[in-house]
C-alpha positions in Angstrom: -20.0 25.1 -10.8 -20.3 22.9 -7.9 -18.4 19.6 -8.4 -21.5 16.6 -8.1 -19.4 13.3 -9.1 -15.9 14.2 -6.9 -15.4 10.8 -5.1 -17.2 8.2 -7.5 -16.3 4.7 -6.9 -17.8 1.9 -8.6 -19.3 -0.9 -7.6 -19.4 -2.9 -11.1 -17.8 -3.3 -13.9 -19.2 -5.0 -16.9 -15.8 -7.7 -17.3 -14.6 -8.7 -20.5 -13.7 -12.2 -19.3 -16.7 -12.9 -17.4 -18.7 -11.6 -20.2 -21.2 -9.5 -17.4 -21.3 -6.9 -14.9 -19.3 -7.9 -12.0 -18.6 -6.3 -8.3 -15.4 -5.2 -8.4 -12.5 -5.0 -6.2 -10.3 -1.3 -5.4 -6.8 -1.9 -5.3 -4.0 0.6 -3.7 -1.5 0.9 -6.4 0.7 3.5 -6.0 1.1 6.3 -3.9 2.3 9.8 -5.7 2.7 13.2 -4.5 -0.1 14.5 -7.1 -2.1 11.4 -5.9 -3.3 8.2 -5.8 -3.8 5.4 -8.2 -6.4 2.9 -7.5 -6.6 -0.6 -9.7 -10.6 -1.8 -10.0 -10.6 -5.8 -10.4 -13.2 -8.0 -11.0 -14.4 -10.1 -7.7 -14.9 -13.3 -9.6 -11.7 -13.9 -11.9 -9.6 -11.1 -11.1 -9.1 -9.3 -14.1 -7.9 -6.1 -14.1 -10.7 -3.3 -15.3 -9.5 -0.1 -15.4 -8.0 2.6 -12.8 -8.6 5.7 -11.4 -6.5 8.6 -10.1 -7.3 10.4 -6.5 -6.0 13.7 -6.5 -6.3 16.1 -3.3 -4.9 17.6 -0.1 -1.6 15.7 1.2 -2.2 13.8 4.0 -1.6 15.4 7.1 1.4 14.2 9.3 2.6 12.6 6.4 6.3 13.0 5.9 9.0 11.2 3.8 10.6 8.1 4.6 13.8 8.5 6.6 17.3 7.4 5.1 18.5 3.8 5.5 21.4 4.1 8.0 23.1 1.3 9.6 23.1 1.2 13.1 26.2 1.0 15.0 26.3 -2.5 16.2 26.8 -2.5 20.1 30.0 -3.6 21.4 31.0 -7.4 21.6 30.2 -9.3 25.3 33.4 -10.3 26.9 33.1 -13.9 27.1 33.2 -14.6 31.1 35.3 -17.4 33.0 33.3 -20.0 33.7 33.0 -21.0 37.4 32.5 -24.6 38.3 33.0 -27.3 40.5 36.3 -27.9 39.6 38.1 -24.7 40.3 
């Protein structure tokens, strides 16, 4: 069976708070390696409404984040004499 509905967004949610139908707003939440989770909030007062999980290919070019190493600070400047008028 041929999968219809596979990227549905919506555009309204009826909000508690408001006590209507509202726009809504699609949040990035958090980023897995199954997928993605998306927060939908309400335009007018923000509330959160609900969530939905992306699932698919992994992104291409994607790779983890490298380790956290210090880098090796460079060596400290010599101070030099100072040349002047007076010597």
């Amino acid at each position: 069976m041929n999968r219809q509905f596979g990227d549905l967004e919506a555009s309204e949610l009826y909000c508690p708070k408001c006590g209507r139908s509202q726009p809504v707003r699609e949040r990035l939440l958090l980023i897995l390696p199954t997928g993605e989770i998306h927060e939908y909030r309400c335009a007018r007062c923000l509330t959160s409404l609900g969530q939905r999980t992306v699932t698919g290919p992994a992104i291409q070019g994607a790779r983890p984040a490298p380790a956290a190493h210090p880098r090796p600070r460079p060596p400290a400047a010599r101070p030099r004499p100072v040349r002047g008028l007076l010597g």
